[in-house]
Backbone bond lengths (Angstrom), bond angles and torsions (degrees), N, CA, C in turn:
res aa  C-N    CA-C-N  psi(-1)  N-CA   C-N-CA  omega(-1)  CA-C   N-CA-C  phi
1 X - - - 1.461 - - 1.528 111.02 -
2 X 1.496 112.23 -38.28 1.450 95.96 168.07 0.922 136.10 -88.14
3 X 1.314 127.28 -24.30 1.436 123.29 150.76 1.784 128.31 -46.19
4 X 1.289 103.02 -38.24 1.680 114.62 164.23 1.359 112.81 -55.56
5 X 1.200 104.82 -23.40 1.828 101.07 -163.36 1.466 116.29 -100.24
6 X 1.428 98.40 -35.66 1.309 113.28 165.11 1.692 141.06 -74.78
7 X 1.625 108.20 -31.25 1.383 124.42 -172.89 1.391 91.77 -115.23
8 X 1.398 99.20 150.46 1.585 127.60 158.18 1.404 136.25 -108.78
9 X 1.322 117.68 131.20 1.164 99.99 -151.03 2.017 108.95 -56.34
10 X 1.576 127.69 151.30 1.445 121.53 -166.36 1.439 103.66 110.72
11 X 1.452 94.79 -52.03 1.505 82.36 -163.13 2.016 111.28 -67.02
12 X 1.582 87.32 -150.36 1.546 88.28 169.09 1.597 126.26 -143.09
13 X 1.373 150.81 150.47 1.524 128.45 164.47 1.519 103.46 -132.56
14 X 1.772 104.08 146.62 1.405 129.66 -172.60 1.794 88.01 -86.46
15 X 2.139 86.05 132.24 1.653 91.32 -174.62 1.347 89.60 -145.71
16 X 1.604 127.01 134.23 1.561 117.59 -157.00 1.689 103.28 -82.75
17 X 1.402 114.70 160.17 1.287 122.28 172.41 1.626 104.44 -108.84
18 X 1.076 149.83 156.75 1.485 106.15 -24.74 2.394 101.48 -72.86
19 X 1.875 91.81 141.83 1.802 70.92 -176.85 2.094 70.35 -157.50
20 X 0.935 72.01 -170.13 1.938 107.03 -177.96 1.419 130.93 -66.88
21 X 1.586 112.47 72.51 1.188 140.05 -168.45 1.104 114.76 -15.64
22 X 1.474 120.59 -37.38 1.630 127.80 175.69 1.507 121.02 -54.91
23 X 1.372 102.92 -36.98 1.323 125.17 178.43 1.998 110.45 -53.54
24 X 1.333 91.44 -46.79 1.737 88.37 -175.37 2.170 97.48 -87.94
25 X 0.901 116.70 -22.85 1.276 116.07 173.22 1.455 127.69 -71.34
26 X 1.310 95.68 -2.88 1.952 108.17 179.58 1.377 78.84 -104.35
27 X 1.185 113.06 -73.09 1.547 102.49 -165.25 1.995 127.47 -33.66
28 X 1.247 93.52 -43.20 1.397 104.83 -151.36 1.649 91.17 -84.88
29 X 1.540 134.57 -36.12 1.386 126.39 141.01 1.037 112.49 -20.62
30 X 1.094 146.83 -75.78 1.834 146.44 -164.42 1.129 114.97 -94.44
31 X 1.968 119.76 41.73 0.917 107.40 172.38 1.391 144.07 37.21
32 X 1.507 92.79 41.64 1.829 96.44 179.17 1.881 95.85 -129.07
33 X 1.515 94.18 156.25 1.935 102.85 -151.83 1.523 77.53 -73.74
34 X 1.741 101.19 163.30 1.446 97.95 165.82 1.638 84.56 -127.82
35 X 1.612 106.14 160.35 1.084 111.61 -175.31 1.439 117.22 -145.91
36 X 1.323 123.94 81.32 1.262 136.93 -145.17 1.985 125.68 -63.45
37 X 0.798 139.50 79.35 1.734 140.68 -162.69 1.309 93.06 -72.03
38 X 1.249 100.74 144.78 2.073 111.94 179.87 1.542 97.68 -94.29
39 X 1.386 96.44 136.22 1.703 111.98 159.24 1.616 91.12 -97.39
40 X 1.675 96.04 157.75 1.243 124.17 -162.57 1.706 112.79 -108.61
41 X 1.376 93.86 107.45 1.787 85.57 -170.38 1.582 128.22 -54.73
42 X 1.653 89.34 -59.14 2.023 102.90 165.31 1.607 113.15 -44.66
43 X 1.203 111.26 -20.41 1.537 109.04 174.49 1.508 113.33 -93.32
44 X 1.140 135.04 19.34 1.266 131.64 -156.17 1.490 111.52 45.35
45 X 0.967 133.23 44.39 1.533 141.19 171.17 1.248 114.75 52.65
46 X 1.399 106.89 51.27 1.454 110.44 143.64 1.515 136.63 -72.53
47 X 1.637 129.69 153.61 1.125 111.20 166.98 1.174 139.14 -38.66
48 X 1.114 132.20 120.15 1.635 123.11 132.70 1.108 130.28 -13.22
49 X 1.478 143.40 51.73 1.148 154.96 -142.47 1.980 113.42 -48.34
50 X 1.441 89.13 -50.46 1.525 110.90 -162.76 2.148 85.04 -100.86
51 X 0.796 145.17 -43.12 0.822 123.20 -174.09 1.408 108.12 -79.74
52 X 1.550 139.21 -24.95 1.469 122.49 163.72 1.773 110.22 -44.61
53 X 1.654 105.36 -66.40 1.200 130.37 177.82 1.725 100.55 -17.59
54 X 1.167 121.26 -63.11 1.023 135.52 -166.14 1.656 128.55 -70.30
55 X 1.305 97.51 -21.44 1.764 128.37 145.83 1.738 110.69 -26.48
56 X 1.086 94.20 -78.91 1.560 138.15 -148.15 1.649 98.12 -43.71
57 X 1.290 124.30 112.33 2.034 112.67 163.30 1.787 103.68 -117.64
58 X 1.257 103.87 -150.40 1.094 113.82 171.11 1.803 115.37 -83.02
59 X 1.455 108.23 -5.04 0.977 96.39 -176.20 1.988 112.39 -117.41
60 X 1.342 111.05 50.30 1.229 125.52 -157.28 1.513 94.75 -122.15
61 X 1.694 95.00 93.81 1.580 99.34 163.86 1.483 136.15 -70.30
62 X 1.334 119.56 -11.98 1.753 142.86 -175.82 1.235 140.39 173.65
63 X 1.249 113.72 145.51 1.714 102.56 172.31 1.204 101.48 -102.07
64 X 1.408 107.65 160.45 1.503 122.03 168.80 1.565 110.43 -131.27
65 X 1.490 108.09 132.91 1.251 113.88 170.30 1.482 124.42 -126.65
66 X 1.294 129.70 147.59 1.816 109.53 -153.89 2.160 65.62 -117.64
67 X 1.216 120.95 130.21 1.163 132.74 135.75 1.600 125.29 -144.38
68 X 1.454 106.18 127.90 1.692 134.41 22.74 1.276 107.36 -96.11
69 X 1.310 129.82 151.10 1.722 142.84 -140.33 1.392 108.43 -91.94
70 X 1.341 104.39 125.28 1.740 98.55 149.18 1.490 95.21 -142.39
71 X 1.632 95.01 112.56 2.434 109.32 53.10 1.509 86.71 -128.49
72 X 1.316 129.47 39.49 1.592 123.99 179.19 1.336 114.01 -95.18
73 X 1.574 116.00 -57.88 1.510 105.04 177.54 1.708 93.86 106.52
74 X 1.866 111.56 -22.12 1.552 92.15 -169.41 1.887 111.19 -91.57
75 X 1.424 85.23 169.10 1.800 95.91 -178.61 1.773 97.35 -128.55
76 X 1.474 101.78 128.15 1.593 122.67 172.88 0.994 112.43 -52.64
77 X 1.336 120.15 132.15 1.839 115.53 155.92 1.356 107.90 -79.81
78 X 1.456 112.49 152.92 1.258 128.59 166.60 1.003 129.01 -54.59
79 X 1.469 134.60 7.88 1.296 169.94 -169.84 1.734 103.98 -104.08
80 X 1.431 104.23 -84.44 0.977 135.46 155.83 1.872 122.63 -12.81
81 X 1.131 97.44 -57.95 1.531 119.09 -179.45 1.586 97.13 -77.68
82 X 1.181 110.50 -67.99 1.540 110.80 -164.01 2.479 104.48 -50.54
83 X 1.211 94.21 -18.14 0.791 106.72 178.37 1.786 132.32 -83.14
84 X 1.635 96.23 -26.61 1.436 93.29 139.77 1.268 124.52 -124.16
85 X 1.429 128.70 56.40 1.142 134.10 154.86 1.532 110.14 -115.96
86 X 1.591 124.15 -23.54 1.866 119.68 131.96 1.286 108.78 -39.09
87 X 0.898 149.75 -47.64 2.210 152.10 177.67 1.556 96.09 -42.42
88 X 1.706 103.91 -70.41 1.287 128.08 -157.23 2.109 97.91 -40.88
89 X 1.824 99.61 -61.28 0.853 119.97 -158.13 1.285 123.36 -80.83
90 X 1.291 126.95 -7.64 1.286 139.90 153.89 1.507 113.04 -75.16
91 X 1.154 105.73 -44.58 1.756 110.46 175.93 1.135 126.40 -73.04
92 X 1.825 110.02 -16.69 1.481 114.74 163.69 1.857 95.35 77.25
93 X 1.519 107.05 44.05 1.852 108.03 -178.82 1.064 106.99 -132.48
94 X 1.540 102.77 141.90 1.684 99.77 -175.52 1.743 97.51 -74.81
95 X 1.665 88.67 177.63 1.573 100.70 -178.58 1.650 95.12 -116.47
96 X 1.416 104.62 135.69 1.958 105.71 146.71 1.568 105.35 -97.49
97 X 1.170 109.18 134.17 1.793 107.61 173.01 1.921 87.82 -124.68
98 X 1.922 100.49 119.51 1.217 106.55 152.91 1.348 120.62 -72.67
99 X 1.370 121.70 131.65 1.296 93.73 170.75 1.468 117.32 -151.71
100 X 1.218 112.08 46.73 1.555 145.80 -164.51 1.569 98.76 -68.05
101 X 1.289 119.26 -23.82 1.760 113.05 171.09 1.626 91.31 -107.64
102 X 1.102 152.48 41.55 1.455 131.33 133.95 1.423 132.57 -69.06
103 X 1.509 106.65 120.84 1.333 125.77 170.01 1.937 75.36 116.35
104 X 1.380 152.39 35.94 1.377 133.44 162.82 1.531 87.92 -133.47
105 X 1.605 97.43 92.52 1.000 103.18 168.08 1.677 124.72 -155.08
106 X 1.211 137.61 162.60 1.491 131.05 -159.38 1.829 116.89 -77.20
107 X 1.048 102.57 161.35 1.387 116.18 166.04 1.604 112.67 -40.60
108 X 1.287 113.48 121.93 1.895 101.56 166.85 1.833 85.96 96.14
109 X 1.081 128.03 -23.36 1.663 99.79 -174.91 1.611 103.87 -135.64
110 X 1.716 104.14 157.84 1.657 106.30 -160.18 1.682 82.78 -136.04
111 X 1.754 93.57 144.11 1.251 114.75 -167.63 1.474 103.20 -107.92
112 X 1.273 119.54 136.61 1.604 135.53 -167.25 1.314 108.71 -132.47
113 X 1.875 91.62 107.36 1.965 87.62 165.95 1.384 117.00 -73.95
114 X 1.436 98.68 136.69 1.333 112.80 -178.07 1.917 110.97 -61.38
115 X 0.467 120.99 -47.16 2.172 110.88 143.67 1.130 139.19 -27.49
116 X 1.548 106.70 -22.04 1.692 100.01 165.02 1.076 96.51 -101.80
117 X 1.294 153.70 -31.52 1.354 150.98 179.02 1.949 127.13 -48.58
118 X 1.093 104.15 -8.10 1.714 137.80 177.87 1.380 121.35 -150.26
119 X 1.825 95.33 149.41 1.567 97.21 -178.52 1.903 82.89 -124.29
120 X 0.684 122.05 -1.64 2.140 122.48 172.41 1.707 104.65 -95.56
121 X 1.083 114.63 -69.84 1.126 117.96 -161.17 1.834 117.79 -51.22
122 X 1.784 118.29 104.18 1.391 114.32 -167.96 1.635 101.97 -73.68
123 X 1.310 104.05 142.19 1.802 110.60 -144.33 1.825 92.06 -135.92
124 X 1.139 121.33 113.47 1.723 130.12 173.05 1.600 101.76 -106.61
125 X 1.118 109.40 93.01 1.479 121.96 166.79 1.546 139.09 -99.93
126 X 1.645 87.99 112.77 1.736 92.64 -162.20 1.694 120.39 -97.66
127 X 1.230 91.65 138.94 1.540 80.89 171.87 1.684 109.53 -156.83
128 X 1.378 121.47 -133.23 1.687 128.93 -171.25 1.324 148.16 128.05
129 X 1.339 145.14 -179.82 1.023 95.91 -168.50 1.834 126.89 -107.46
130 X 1.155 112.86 28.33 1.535 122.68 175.20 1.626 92.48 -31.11
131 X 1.096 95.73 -94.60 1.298 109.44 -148.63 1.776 120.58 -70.54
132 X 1.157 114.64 -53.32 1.585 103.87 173.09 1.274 118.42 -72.46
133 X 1.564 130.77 -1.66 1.901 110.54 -179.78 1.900 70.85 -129.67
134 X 1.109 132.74 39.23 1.704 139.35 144.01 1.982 103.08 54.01
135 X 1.712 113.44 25.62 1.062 114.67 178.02 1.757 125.61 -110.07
136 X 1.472 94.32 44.55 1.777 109.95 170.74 1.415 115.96 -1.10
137 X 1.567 93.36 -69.32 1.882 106.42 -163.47 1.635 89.53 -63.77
138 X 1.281 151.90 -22.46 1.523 117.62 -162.54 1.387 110.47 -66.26
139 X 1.525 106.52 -29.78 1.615 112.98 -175.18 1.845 103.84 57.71
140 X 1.348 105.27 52.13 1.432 122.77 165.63 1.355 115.75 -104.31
141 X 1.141 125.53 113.76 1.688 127.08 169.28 1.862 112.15 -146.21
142 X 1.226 93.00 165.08 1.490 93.60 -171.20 1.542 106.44 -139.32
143 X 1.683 116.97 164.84 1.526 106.04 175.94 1.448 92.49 -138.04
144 X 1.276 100.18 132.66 1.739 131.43 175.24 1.641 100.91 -89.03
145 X 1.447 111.44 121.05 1.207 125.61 -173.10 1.496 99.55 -96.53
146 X 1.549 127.96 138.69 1.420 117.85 168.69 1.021 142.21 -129.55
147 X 1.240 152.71 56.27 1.218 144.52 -94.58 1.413 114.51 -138.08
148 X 1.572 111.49 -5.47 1.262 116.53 176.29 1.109 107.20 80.67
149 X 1.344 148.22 25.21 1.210 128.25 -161.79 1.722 127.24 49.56
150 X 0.984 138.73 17.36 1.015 164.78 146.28 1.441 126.71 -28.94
151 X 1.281 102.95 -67.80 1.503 127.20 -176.06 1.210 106.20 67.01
152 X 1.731 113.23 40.65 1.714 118.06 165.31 1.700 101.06 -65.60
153 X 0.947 125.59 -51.99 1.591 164.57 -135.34 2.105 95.72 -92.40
154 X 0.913 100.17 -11.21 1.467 103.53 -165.46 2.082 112.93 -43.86
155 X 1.943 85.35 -72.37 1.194 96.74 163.18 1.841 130.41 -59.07
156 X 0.911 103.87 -23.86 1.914 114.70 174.37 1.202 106.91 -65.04
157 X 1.818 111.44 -36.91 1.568 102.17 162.56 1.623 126.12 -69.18
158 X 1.029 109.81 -48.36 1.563 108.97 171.69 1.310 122.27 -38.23
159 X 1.488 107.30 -47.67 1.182 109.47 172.08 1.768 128.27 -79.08
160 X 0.931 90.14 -26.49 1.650 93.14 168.97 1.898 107.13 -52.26
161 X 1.333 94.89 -52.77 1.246 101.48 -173.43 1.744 127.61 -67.93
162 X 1.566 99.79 -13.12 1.425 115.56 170.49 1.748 108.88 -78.63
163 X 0.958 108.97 -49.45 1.944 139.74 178.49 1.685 77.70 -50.77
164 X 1.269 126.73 -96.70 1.472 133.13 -171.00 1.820 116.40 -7.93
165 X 0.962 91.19 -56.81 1.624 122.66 175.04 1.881 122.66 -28.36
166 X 2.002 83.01 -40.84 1.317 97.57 -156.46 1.596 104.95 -115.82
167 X 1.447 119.08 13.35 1.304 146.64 174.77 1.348 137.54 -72.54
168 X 1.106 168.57 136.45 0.878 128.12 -176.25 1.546 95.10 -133.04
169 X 1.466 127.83 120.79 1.536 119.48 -142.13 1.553 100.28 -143.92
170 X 1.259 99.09 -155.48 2.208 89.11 -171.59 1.518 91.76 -66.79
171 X 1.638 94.17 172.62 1.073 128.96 -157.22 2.138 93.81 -97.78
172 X 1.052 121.39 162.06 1.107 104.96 178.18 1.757 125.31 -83.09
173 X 1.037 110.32 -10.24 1.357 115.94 161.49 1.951 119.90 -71.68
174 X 1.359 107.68 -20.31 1.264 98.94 164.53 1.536 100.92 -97.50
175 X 0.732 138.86 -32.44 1.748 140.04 153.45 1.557 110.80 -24.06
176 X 1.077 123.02 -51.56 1.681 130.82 -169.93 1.340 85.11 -86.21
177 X 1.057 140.57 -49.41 1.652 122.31 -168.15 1.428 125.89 -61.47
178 X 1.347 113.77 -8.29 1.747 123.39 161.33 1.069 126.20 -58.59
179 X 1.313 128.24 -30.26 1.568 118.42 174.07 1.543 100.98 -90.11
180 X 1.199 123.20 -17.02 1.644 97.91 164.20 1.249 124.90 -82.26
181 X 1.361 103.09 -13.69 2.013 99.85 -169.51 1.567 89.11 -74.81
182 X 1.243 113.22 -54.87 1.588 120.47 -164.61 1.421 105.56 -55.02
183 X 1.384 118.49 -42.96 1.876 112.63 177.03 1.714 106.48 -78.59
184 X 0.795 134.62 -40.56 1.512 137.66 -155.47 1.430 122.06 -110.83
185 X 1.840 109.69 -10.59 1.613 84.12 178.21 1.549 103.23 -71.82
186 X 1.548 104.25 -175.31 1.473 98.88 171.18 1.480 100.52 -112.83
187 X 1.676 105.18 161.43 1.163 114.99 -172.19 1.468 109.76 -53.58
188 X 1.593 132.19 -27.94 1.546 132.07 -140.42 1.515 76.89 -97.09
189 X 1.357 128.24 -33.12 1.567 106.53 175.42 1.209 121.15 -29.38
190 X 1.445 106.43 -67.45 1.540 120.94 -171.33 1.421 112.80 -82.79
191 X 1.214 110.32 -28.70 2.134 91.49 162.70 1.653 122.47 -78.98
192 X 1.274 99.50 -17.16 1.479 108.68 170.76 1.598 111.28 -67.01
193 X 1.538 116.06 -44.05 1.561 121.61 178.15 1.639 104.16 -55.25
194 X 1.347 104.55 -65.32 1.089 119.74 -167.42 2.145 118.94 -54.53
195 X 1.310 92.54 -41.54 1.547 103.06 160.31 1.300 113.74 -52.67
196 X 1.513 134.03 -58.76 1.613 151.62 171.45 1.639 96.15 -32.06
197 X 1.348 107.80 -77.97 1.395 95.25 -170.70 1.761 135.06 -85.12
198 X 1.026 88.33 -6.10 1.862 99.74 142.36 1.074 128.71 -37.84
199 X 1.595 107.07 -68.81 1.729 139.16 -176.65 1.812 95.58 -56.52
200 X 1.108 97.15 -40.35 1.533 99.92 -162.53 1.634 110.10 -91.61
201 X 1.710 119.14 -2.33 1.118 110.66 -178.16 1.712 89.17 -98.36
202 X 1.177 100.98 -33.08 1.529 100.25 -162.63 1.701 96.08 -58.37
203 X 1.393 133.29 -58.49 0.992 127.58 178.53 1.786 130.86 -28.88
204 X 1.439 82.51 -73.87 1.553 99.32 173.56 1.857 101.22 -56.57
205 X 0.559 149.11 -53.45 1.860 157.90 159.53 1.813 89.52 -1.04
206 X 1.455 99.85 -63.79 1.485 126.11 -135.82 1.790 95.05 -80.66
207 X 1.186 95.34 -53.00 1.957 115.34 -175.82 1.430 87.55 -70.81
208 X 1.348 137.31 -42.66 1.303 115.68 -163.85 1.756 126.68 -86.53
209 X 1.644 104.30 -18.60 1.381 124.53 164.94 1.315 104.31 -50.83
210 X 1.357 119.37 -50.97 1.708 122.23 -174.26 0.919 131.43 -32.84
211 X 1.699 99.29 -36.24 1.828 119.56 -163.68 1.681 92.48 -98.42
212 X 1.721 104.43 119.40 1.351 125.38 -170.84 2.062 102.54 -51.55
213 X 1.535 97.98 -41.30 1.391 91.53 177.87 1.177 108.60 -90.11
214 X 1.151 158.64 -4.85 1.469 139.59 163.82 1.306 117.80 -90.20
215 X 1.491 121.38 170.80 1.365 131.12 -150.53 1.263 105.89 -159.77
216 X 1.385 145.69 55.09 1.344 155.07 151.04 1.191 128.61 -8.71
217 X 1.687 136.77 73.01 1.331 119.75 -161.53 1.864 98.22 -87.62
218 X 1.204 115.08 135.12 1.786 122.11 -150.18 1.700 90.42 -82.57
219 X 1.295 106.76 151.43 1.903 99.71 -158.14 1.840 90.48 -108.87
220 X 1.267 110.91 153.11 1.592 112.07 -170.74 1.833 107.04 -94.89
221 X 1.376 100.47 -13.77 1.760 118.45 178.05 1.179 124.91 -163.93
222 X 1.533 119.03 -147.90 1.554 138.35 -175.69 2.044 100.05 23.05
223 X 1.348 99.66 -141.32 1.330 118.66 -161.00 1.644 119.49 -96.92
224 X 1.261 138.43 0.45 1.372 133.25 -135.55 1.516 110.97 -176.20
225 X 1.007 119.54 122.92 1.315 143.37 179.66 1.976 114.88 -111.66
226 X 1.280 99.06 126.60 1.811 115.79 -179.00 1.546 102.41 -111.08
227 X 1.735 89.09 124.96 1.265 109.07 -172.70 1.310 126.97 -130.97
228 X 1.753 135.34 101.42 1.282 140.43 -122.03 1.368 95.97 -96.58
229 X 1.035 113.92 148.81 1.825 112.80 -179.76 1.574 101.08 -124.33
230 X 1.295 95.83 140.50 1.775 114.35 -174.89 1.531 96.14 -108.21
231 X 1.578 101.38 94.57 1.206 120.01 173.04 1.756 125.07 -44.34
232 X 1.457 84.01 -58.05 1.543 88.61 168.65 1.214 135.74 -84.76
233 X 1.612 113.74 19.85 1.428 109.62 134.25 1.465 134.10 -97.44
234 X 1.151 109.55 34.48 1.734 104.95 -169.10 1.725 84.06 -136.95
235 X 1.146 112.53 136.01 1.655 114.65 166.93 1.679 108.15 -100.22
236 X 1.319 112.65 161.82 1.148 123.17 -154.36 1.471 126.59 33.93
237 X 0.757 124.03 22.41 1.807 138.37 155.59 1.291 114.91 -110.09
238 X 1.935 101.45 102.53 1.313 103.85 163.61 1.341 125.85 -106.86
239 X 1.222 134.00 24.51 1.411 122.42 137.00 1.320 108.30 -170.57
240 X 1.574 116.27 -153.75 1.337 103.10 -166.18 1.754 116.31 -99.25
241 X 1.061 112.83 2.90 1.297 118.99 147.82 1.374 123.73 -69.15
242 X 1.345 114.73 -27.89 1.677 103.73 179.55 1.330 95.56 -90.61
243 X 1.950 128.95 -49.55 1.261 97.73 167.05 1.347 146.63 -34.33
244 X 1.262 119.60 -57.22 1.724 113.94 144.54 1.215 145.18 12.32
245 X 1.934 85.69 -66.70 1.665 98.17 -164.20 1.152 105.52 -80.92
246 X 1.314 125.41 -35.01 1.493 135.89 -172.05 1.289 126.35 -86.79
247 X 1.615 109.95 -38.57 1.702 94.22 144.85 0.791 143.00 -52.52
248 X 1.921 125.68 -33.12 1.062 127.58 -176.19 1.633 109.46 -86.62
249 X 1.663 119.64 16.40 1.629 111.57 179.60 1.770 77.40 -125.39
250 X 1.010 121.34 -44.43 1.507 98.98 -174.38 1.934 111.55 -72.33
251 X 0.593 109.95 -115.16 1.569 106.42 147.46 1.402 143.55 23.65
252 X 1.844 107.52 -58.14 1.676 119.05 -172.70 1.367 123.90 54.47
253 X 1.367 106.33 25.06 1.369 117.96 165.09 0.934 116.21 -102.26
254 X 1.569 127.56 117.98 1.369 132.83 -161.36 1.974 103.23 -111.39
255 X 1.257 113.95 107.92 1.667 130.85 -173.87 2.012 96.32 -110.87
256 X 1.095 111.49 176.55 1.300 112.46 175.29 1.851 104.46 -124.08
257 X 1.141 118.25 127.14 1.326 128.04 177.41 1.639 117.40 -58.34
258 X 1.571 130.16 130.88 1.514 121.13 -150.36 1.404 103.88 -73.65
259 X 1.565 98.72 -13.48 1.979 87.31 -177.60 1.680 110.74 -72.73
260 X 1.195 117.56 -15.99 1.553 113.47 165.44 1.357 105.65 -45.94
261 X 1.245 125.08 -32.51 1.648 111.50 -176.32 1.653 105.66 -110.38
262 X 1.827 132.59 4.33 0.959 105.87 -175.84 1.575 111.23 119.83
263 X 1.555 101.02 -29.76 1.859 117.16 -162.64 1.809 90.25 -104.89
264 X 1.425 113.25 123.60 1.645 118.26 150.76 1.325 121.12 -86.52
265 X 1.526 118.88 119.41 1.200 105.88 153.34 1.421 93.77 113.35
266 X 1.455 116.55 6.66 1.449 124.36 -177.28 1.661 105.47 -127.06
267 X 1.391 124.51 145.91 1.765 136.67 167.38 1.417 96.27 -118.61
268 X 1.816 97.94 141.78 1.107 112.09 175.38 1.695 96.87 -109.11
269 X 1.543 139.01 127.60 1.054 148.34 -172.56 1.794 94.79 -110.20
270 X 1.462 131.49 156.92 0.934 153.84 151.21 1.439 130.41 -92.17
271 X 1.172 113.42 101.70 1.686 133.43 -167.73 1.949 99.06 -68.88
272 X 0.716 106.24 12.46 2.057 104.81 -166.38 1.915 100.52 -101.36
273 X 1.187 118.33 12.78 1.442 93.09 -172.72 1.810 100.97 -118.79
274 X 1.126 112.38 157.12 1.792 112.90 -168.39 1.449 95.06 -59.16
275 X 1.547 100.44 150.15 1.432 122.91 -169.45 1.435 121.24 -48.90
276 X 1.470 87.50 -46.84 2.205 101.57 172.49 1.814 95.43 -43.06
277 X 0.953 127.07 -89.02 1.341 165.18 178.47 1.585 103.50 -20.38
278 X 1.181 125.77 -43.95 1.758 141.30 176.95 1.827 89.98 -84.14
279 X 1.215 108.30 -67.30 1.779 87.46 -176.97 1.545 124.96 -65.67
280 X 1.092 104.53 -27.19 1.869 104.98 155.46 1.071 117.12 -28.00
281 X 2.008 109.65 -78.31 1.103 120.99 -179.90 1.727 125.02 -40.41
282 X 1.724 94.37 -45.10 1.789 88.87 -159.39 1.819 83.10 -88.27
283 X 1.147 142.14 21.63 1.779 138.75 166.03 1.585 87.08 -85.01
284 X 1.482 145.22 -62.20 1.241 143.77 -160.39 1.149 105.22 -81.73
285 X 1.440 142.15 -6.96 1.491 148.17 172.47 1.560 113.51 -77.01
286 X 1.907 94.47 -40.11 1.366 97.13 -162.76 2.015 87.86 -86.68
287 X 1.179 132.55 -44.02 1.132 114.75 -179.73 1.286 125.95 -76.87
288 X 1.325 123.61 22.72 1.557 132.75 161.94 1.864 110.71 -83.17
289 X 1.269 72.93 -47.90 1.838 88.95 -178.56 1.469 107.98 -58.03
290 X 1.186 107.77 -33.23 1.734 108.60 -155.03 2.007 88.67 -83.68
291 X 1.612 104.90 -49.74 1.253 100.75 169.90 1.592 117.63 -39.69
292 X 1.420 113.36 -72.34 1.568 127.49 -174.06 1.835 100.81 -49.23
293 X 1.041 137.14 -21.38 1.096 141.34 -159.58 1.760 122.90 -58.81
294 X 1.016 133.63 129.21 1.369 136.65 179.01 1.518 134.34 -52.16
């Protein structure tokens, strides 16, 4: 819906690589260009500052940024952010901020909607409840319009609300259940989640450094950890699609290959499964490698 509401078909919107395949698949349905900006691995996957920048024409209906990331795992500094919302604001472009993993995030780091950080910049902020109250199947989400008082945003509402129309979305009984999750869970829910997959990134982090060919960049939140493969230590594996395929027939460990998001030569692994069960996996990861090995 926000991409519908915002782009026309011709035009174009900046969507980060490596990021969330769906993202270029809405787009590229409605005929609108996609135009991909690199996050930066050594940086914990921050933008490409100057290479988004460099995106940008007259025919650049939005940026989109998913923080905290999937299949990244990273969370923006406030630095960081304010830094592309100077982009936004020189270019005169609205922003989409995903932000469906805010508040799932680690010890030592604090997550900032990109909405309090500006009173100019018109800001469509998405989120729901997949992922932080851990209820996928409701297929409940919502978009926070922002506009500063402005009334840039005026028509984006109308149309949101036309788009709505043509949806077919929760049911109203999961609809009424929002003001209780939001008043009544308890906080230890969500620091308890959030502790779990900490424990579990740090682990897998640790088991996965081991393996001479893998390369674990350690995730700052949400669900998912990116993990670089050193091609030229594994023989007969040429990339990370065939790695993939063959772990998951030798092996039965099922990882997602980095070109799903855009990235070669990178797996995105999922930090969400009980601890037994994650070191299993990365025990049959590390003896694939050692097999495939040079």
């Amino acid at each position: 819906m926000a991409v519908g509401v915002l782009c026309n078909e011709g035009q174009n919107i900046l969507l980060p690589r490596p990021g969330f395949g769906l993202y270029n698949t809405i787009a590229t349905s409605k005929n609108i260009e996609v135009r991909n900006y690199n996050l930066l691995p050594e940086r914990n996957w921050e933008v490409d500052l100057e290479h988004l920048e460099s995106l940008i024409n007259s025919s650049t209906a939005a940026i989109l940024i998913n923080n905290p990331s999937n299949p990244c795992g990273s969370n923006f500094s406030k630095c960081h952010l304010l830094s592309i919302l100077a982009i936004c604001e020189r270019h005169r472009v609205p922003l989409i901020s995903d932000e469906i993993y805010s508040d799932m995030i680690f010890a030592g780091q604090t997550f900032h909607p990109a909405a309090s950080l500006t009173n100019t910049i018109p800001i469509l902020t998405l989120s729901g409840l997949a992922k932080q109250w851990l209820i996928p199947g409701w297929r409940m989400g919502w978009i926070i319009v922002q506009d500063h008082g402005t009334g840039l945003l005026d028509d984006i509402r109308t149309g949101l609300n036309a788009l709505a129309t043509v949806l077919n979305g929760p049911n109203s009984l999961v609809e009424a259940a929002i003001p209780e999750i939001f008043d009544n869970v308890p906080d230890e829910f969500y620091r308890a989640t959030t502790r779990i997959l900490q424990e579990n990134a740090e682990v897998a982090a640790s088991r996965l450094s081991a393996v001479p060919a893998l390369k674990p960049i350690i995730p700052q939140g949400a669900m998912y950890m990116m993990v670089m493969i050193d091609i030229d230590q594994l023989q007969d594996i040429n990339d990370d699609v065939d790695f993939y395929q063959r772990l998951k027939w030798e092996e039965h460990v099922e990882v997602l290959p980095g070109q799903c998001f855009g990235m070669l030569n990178y797996i995105r692994i999922v930090i969400t499964p009980p601890r037994d069960i994650l070191c299993c996996a990365i025990d049959r990861m590390a003896s694939f490698c050692k097999r495939h090995s040079k």
